[in-house]
N, C-alpha and C positions, 0 to 999 in steps of 0.2 A: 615174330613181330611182322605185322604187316601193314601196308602204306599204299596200295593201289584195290581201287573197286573195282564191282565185275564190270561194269561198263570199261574202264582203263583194260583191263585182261582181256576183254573181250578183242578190243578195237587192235591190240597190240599183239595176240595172239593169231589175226586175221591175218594183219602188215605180216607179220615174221613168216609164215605161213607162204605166202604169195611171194616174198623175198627168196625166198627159199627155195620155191618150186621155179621161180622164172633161171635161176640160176642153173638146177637140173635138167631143164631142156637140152635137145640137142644142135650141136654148134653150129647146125644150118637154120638153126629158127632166126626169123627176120627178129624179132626181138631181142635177141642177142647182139645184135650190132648196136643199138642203144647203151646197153651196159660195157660194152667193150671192153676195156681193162677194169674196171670197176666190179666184173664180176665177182671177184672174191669179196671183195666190201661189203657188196648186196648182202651177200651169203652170207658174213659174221654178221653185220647189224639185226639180220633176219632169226639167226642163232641168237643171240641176245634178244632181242623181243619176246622171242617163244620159248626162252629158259627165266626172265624175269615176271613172264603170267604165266608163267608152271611154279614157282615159287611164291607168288602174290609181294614181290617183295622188288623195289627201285630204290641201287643206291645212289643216283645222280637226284630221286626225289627226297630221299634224308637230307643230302647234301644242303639243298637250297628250302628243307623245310615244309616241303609238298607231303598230302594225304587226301588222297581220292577215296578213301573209304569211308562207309556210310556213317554216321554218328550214331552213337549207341542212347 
């Protein structure tokens, strides 16, 4: 069962992607100072973005009744 369109998988697979990689730089990137302790946050929520558009599948969008997918 799925509940997110390619545009949602798309846009969400991008974010988790970039969340992801900003956290794997190394601890003298000036960008790192932004995220400060928040680093590991970055990183799970970017894990969760990019494991819920590898599945096509949102259950915070069941919850409240959301489908981004195309109507058949």
């Amino acid at each position: 069962m799925t509940n997110m369109g390619s545009a949602d998988r798309f846009v969400r697979f991008a974010a988790g992607i970039v969340l992801i990689a900003l956290c794997l730089l190394p601890p003298s990137a000036p960008v790192l100072s932004v995220l400060g302790s928040w680093m590991w946050a970055a990183f799970a929520v970017g894990a969760v973005l990019v494991a819920t558009a590898a599945i096509r599948f949102c259950p915070a969008y069941r919850l409240i009744g959301v489908n981004t997918c195309a109507r058949q």
